[in-house]
C-alpha positions in Angstrom: -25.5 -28.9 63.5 -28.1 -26.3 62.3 -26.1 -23.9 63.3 -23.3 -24.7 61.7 -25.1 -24.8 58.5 -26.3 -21.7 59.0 -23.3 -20.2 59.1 -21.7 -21.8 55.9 -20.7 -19.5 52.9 -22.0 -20.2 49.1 -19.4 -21.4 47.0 -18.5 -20.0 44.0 -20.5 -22.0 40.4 -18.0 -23.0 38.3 -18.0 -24.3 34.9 -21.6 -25.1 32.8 -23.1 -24.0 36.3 -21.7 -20.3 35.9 -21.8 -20.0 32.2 -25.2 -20.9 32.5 -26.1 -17.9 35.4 -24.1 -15.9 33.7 -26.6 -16.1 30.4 -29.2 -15.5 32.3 -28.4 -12.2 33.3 -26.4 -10.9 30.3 -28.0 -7.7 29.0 -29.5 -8.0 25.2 -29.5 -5.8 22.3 -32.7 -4.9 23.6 -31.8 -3.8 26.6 -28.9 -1.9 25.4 -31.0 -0.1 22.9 -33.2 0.9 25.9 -30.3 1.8 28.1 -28.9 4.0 25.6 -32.3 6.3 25.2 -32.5 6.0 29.2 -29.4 7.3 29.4 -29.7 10.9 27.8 -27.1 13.1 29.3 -24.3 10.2 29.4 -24.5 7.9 26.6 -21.0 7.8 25.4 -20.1 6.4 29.3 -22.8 4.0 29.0 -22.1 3.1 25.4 -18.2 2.8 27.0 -19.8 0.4 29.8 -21.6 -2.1 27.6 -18.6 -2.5 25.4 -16.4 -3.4 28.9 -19.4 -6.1 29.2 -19.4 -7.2 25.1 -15.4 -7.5 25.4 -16.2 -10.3 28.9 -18.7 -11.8 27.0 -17.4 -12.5 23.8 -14.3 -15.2 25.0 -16.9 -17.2 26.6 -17.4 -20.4 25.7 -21.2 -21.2 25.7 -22.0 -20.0 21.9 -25.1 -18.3 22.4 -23.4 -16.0 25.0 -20.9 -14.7 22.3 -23.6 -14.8 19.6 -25.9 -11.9 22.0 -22.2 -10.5 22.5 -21.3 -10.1 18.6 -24.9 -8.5 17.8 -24.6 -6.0 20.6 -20.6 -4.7 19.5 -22.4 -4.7 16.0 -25.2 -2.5 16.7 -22.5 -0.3 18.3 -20.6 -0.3 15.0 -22.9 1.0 13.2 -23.1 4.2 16.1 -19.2 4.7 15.7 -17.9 2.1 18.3 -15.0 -0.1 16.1 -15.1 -3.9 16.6 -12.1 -5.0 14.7 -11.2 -6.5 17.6 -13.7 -9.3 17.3 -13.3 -10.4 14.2 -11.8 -13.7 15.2 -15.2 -14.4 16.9 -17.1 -13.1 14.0 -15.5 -16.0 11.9 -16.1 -18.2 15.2 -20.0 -17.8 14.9 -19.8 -17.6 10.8 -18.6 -21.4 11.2 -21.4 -22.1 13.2 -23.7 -25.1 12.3 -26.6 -23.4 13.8 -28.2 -20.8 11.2 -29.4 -18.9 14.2 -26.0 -18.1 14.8 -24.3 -18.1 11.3 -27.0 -15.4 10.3 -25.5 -12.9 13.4 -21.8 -13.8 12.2 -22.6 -13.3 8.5 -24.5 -10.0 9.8 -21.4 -9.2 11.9 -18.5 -10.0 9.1 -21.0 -7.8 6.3 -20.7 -4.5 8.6 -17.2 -4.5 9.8 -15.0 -7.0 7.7 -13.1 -4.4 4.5 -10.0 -5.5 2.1 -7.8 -4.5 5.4 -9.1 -7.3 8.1 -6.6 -9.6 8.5 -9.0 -12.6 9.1 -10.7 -12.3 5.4 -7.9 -15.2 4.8 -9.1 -17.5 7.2 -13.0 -17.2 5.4 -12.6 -18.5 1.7 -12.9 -22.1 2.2 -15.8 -21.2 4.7 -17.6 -19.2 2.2 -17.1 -22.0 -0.7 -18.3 -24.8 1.9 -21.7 -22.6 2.7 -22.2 -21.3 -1.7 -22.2 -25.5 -2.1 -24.3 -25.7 0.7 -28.0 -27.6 0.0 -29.6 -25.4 2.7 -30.6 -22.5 0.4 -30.7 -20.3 4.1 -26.8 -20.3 4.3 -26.2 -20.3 0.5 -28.2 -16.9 0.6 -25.9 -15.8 3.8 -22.8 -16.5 1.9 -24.1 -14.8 -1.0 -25.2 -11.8 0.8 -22.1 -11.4 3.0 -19.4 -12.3 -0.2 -21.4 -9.1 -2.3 -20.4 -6.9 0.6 -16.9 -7.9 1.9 -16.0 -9.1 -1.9 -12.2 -8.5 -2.6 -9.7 -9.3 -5.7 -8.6 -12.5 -4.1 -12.0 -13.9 -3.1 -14.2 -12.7 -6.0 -11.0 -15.2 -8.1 -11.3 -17.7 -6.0 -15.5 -18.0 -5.1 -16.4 -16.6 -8.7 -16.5 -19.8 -10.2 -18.9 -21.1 -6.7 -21.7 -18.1 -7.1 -21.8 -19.3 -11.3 -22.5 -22.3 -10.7 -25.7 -21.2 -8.1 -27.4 -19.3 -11.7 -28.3 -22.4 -12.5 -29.8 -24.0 -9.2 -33.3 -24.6 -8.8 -34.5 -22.2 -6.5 -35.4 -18.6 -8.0 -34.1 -16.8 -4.8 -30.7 -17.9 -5.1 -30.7 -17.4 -9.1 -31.5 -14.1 -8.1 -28.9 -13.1 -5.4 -26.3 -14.9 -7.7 -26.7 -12.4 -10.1 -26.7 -9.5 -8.1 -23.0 -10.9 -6.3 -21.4 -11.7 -9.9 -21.7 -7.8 -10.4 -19.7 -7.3 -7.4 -17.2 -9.8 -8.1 -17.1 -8.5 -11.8 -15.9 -5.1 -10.2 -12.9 -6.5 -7.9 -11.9 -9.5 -11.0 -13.0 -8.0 -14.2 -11.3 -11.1 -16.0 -14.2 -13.2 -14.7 -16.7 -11.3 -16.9 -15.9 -13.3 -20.1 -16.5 -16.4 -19.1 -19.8 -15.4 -17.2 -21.4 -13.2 -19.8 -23.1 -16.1 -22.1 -24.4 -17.5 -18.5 -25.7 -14.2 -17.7 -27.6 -13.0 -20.8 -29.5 -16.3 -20.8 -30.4 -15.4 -17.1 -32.9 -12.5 -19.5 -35.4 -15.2 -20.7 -35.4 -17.2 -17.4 -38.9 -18.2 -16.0 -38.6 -16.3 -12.7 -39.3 -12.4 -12.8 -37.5 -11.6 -10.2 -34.6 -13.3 -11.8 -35.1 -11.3 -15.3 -34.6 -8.0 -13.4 -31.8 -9.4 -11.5 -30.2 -9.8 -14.6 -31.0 -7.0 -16.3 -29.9 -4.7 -13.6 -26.7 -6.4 -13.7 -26.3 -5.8 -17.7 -27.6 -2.3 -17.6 -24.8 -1.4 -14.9 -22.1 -3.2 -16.9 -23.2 -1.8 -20.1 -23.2 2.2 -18.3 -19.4 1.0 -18.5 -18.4 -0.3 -21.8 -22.1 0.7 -23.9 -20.7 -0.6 -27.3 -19.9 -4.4 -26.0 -23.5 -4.5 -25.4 -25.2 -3.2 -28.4 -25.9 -6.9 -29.9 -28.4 -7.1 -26.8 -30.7 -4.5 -28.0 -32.9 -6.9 -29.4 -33.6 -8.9 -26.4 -33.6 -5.5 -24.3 -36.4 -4.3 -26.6 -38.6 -7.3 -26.3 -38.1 -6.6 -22.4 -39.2 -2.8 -23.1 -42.3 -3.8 -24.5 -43.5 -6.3 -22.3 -42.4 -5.6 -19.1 -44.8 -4.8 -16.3 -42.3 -3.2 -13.7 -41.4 0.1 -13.6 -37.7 -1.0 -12.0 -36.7 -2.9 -14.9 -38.4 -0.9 -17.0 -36.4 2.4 -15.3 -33.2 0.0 -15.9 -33.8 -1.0 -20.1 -35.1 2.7 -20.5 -31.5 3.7 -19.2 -29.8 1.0 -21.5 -31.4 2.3 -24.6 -30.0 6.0 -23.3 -26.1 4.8 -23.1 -27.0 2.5 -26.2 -28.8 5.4 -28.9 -26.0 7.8 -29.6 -24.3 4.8 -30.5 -26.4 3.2 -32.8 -28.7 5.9 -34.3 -31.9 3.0 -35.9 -32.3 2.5 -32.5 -33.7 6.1 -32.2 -36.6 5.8 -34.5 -37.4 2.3 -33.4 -37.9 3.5 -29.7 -40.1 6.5 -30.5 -43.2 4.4 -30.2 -42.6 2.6 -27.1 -41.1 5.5 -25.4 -43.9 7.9 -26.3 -46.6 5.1 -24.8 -44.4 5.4 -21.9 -44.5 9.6 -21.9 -47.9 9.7 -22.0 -49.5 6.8 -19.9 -47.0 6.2 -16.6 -47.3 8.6 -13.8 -44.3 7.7 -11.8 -42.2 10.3 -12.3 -38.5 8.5 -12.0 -39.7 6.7 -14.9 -41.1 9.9 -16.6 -37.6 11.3 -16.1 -35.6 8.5 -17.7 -37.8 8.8 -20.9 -36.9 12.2 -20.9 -33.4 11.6 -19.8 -33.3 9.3 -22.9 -34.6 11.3 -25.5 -33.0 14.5 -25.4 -29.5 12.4 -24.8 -29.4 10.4 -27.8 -33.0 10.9 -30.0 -32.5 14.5 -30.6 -33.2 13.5 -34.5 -36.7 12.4 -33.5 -38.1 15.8 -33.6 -41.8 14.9 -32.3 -40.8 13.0 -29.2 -38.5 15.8 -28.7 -41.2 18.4 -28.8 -43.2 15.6 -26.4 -40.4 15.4 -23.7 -40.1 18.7 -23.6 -43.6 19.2 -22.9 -43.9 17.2 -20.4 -40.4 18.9 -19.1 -42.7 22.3 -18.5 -44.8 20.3 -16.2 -42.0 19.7 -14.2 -40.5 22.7 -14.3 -44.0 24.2 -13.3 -44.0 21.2 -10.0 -43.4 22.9 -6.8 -41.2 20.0 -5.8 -37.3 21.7 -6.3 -36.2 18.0 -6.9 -38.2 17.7 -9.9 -37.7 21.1 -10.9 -34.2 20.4 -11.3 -34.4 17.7 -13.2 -36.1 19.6 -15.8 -33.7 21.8 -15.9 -30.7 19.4 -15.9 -32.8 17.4 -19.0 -33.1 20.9 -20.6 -29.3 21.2 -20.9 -29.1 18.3 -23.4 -31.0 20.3 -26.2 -29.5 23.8 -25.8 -26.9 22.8 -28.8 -29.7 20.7 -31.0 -33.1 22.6 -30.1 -32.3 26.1 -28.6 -35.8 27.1 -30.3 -37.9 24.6 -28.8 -35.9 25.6 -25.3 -36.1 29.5 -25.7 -39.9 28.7 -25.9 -40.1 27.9 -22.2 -37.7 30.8 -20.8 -40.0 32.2 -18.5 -40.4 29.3 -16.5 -36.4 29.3 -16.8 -35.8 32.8 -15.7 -38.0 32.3 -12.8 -35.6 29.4 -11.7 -32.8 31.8 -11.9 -34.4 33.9 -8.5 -35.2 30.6 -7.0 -34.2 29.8 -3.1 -32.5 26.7 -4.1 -29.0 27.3 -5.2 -28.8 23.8 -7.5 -31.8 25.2 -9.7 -30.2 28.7 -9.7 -27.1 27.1 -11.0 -28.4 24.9 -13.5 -31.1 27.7 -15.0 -28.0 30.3 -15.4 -26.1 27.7 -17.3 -29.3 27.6 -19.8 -30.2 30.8 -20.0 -26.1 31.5 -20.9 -26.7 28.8 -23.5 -29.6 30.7 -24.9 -28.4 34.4 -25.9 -28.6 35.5 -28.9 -27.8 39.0 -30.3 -31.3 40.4 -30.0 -31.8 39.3 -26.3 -28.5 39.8 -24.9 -29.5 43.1 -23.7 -32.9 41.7 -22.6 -31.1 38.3 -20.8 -28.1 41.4 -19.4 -31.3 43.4 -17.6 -32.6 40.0 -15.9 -29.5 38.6 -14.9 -28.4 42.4 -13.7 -31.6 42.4 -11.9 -31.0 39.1 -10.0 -28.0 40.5 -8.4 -29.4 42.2 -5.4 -31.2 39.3 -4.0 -28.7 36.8 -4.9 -26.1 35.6 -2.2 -22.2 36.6 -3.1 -21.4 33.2 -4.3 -24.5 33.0 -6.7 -23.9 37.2 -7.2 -20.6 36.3 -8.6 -21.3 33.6 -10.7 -24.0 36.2 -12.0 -21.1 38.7 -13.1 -18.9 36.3 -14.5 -21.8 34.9 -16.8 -22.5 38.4 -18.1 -18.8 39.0 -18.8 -18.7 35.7 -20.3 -21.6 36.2 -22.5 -20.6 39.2 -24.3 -16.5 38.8 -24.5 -17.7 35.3 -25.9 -16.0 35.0 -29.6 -14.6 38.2 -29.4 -17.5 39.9 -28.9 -20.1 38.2 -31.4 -23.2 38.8 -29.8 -22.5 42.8 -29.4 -23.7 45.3 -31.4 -23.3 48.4 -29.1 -20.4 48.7 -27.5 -20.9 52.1 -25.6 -23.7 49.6 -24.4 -21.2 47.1 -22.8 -18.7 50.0 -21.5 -22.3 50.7 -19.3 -22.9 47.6 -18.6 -19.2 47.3 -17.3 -19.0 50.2 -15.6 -22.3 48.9 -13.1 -20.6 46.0 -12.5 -18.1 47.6 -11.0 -20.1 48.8 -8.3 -21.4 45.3 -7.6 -20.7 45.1 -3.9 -18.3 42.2 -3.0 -17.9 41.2 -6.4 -14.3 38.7 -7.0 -14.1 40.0 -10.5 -12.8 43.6 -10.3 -9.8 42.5 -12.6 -12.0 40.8 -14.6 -14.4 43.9 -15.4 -11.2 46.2 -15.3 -9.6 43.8 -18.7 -12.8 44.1 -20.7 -12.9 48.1 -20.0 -9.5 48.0 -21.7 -10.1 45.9 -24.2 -13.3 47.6 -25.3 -11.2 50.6 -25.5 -7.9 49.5 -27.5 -10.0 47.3 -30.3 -12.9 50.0 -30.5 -11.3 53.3 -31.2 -15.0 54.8 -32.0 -16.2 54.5 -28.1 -13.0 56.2 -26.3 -14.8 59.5 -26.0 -17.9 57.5 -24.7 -15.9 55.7 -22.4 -14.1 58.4 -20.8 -17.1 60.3 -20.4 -19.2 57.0 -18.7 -16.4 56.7 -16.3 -15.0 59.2 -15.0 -17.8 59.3 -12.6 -16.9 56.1 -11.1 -13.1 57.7 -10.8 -14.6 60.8 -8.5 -16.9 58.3 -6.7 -15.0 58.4 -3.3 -17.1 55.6 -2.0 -15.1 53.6 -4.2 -11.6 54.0 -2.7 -12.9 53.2 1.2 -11.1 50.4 2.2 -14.0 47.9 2.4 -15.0 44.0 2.6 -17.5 45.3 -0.4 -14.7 46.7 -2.2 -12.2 44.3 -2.3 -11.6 43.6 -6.1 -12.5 47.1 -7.3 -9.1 48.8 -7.1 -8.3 46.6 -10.1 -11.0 47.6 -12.0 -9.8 51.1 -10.8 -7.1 50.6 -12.2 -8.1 50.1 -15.3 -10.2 53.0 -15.4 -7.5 55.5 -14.2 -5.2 54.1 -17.2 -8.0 54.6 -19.7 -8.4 58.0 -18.3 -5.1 59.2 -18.7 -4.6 57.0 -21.9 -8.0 59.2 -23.3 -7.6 62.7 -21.6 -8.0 64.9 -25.0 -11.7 64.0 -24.3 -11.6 65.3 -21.0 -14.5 67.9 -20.7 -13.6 69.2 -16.9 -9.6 68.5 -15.9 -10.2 70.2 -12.6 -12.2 67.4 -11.6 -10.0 64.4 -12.9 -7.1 65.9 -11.2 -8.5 66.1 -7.9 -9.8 62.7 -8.3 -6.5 61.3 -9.5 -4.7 63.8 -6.5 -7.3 62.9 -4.1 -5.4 61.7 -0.1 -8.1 58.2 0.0 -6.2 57.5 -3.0 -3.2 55.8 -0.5 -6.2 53.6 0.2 -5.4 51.7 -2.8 -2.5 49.2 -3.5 0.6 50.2 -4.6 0.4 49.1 -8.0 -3.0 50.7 -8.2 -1.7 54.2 -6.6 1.5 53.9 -9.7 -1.2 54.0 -12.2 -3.0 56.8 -10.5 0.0 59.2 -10.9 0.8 57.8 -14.3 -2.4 59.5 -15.2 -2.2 62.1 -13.6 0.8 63.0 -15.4 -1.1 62.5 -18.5 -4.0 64.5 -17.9 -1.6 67.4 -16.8 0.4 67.0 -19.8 -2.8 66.7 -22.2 -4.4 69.7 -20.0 -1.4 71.9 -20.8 -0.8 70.9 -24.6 -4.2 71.9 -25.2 -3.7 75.0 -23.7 -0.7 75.8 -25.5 -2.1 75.0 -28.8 -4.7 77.5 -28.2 -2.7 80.2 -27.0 0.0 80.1 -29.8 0.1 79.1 -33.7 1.5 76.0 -34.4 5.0 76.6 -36.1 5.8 76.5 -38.8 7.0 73.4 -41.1 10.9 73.9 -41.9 12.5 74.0 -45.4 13.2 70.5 -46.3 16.8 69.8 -46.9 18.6 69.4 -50.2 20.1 66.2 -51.6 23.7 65.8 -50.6 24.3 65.1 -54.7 22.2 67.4 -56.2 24.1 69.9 -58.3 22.4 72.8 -56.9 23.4 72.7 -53.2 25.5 74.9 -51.1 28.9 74.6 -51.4 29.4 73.0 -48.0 26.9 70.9 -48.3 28.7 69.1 -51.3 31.6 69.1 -48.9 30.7 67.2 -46.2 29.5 64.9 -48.6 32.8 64.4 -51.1 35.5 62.4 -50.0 38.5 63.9 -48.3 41.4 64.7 -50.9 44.2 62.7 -48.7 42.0 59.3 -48.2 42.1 59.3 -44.8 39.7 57.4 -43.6 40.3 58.0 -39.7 40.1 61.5 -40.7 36.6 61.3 -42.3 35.2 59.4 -39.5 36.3 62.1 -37.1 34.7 64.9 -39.2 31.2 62.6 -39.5 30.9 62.0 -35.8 32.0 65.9 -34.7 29.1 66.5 -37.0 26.7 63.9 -35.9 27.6 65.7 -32.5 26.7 69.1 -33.3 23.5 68.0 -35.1 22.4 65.8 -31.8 23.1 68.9 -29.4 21.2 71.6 -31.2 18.5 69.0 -31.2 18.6 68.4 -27.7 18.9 72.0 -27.5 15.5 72.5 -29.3 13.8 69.9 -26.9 15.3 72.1 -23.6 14.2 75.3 -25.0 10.3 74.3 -26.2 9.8 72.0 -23.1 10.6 75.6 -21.1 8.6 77.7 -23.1 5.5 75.1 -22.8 6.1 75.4 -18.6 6.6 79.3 -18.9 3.2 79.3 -20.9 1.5 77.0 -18.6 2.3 79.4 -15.4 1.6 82.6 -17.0 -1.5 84.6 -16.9 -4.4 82.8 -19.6 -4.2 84.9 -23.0 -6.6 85.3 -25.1 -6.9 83.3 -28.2 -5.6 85.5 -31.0 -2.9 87.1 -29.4 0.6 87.0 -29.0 2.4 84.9 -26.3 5.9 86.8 -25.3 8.4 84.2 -24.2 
């Protein structure tokens, strides 16, 4: 008998029996968490192995199983692992009665429900049940969740559910109400109207927490559509002036700055509360938003201009490169209305153009582009010059351009010396890397055609940038300037009467590392080099021989004292004939056009013979 008990097998638990063993030794989210560190060098198999386990665990029945199964697959959601596969069971444990397990649903359907899960249709009358619920714990899950997972078709249909929860008795939901109706504004704008009255009252209500609920809300909305909410100014001032939080304080202040350039009284009524606030509060974001909301819209207040921007040196002066940025981003606002009061702190703003952070360096450039005038354009020209060798090539770039940019501006307005420009130009061009070769090349032929007075001056400042041989290697750093090359070969041949040395030019133009260049580049090469050969040789021939002389000019075909024949070709035929006539016009036209041609031949020879023979002296006589 004992032996035969002995030998007998354990059966199998079944039913509560196993659900109940297998509880006890399901792994929790703490364990997990601690798995996953253990497991260094093979997370992703053990993160793989868990979800196998969460997948098991999730059908079964016994609801505090699935509810350790739903918040372990969504702690894995938020490392990457998808659990749109559980969102039946998600809805499952959101219709729980135990708030234990309604809070891990709601948790659950707030991270991984969006406007594409299928089961969103299945929650509306689930959410509506727990808004009217009198436990204020699941009202403020169904709150929270619907704010998160709010779409078109359940902010029209629970919209009218989280209005009627502003006017409950309990602060916390007043609060969380207020905050959801922004989110359902966003998906069903329509529901605004009807809300608004509701809303605004929400301002003077007893609670706080509620006040900056609400005015959070507003202040977004009114970022929107500023000139619906201009009537509210006067309650949003009383708030200014009384309020003791620097959050809804940061909130009106930004109000007033959409609200300003609307309604200019509003300016001069906010200079004294705003200046309390410049010069008593040391948080900074609220510092900022002052700022921010002067030189937006109060630009006419010229004393808490000069204040804001006071304090704006401060910042620029913080070591912080947040704040320092924000200086500079506030500092933008006044370049059009107070460029004085701006120029006055360009030190500190040209020292932010050499700054390590490329954000500041960006946002400086833009002022100090903004602040150029004509007596310190060739000052601001120097620094930004300057900055180029210890800029990066995007920043280097951005450098050039802005100089360009500067002086073409308004056809050249801010320029007074030209030759100055063709200098500045031609450095530029040598800018290693630089993506505006064409760019330089433009202006250098620009300069040229408009300003007839610098052609000598320009030929002569580049020429040495046409025998620079460094220039026509075929490198990364080079890659834009056979454009600009271009350009200044043209100009060369264009201008070679001011050509001091030809030998020179001509090899540069003839040079073999001119195949280095592009085709188009290499046509314009040649093209030049024609012209400077031609030039070189009509200046030759003009000093070897007199210039001819002017012919006799010719008689009137009617005027009684010409040549017989003259007054012949110019009478009618006798017979009439017209066909006759025409033949004798065009037989003459003929003759006329050969001996022209015939004149053309015979100079265009004489000019080659000259140009071959041995140099003569000026003053004597060239034998053709």
């Amino acid at each position: 008998m004992s032996s035969s008990m002995g030998s007998r097998r354990p059966q199998p638990q079944t039913g509560a029996m196993a659900t109940v063993t297998k509880g006890l030794f399901q792994k929790s989210l703490r364990d997990i968490i601690t798995g996953i560190r253990a497991n260094k060098d093979r997370q992703k198999d053990y993160m793989n192995k868990c979800l196998q386990d969460i997948r098991a665990e999730v059908i079964s029945p016994d609801i505090r199983t699935k509810a350790v199964a739903i918040e372990k697959a969504t702690y894995l959601h938020s490392l990457g692992f998808n659990m749109t596969w559980a969102s039946f069971h998600v809805v499952e444990l959101m219709s729980c009665t135990n708030v234990k397990y309604k809070r891990v649903g709601y948790l659950a359907a707030t991270q991984s429900f969006g406007d594409d899960t299928d089961v969103v249709l299945l929650i509306p009358n689930l959410l509506k049940k727990d808004l009217a619920s009198p436990n204020p714990a699941e009202a403020a899950l169904a709150i929270s969740c619907l704010g998160n997972i709010v779409t078109p078709e359940l902010s029209q249909t629970l919209v009218a559910d989280v209005y009627s929860l502003l006017n409950n008795h309990k602060p916390e939901l007043r609060r969380r109400a207020c905050l959801c109706l922004y989110k359902c504004f966003l998906r069903y704008p329509e529901a605004l109207r009807p809300s608004f009255a509701r809303l605004t009252e929400c301002l003077e209500d007893d609670d706080q927490t509620v006040v900056q609920a609400a005015v959070t809300v507003l202040a977004e909305l009114a970022m929107h559509n500023p000139k619906t909410y201009l009537p509210l100014a006067p309650k949003f001032y009383k708030l200014l002036t009384t309020s003791s939080s620097n959050w809804m304080t940061i909130k009106l202040v930004k109000v007033f700055g959409a609200l300003t350039p609307l309604e200019p009284r509003l300016a001069k009524k906010l200079v004294g509360p705003l200046s309390e606030i410049l010069e008593t509060t040391s948080a900074k974001s609220l510092l900022y938003e002052c700022i921010r909301t002067v030189v937006a819209g109060m630009t006419s207040q010229e004393k808490i201009v000069r204040q804001a921007v006071d304090k704006l040196k401060d910042m620029l002066e913080d070591n912080d490169p947040n704040i320092k940025y924000l200086a500079l981003h506030a500092l933008t606002f006044l370049l059009e209305s107070h460029p004085r009061i701006v120029a006055e702190h360009k030190g500190n703003i040209f020292a932010c153009v050499d700054h390590e952070d490329s954000n500041i360096q960006y946002c400086a450039l833009k002022i100090v582009r903004g602040l150029v005038t004509k007596k310190t354009l060739m000052d601001t020209t120097a620094h930004l010059m300057g900055a180029m060798g210890k800029a990066d090539q995007r920043f280097r770039d951005e450098l050039v351009w802005s100089v360009i940019h500067v002086c073409m501006n308004d056809r050249y307005a801010l320029v007074t010396d030209f030759v100055w420009y063709l200098t500045v130009l031609a450095d530029l061009t040598k800018v290693p890397s630089s993506a505006h070769g064409g760019l330089v090349g433009d202006q250098l032929v620009d300069i040229c055609l408009r300003v007839e007075v610098v052609r000598e001056s320009a030929v002569a400042i580049l020429k040495p940038l046409l025998l620079d041989p460094a220039l026509l290697e075929n490198t990364p750093s080079n890659a834009t300037v056979p454009e600009a090359l271009k350009s200044i070969a043209w100009i060369i041949g264009e201008y070679a009467h001011f050509i001091t040395d030809v030998d020179e030019v001509v090899e540069a133009l003839s040079s073999p590392n001119v195949t280095n260049l592009p085709a188009h580049v290499q046509a314009v090469y040649v093209q030049s080099l024609l012209k400077v050969y031609a030039s070189a040789v009509a200046t030759h021939a003009g000093a070897v021989r007199p210039p001819p002389t002017a012919p006799e000019p010719a008689q009137a075909p009617f005027d009684e004292a010409a040549p017989p024949a003259v007054l012949a070709l110019a009478a009618p035929c006798e017979e009439g004939d017209d066909d006759f006539a025409a033949e004798r016009a065009a037989a003459a036209a003929a003759a006329a056009a050969g001996r022209t041609a015939s004149v053309v031949v015979a100079h265009f020879f004489r000019v080659l013979n000259v140009s071959r023979a041995e140099p003569i002296e000026v003053g004597s006589r060239a034998k053709v």
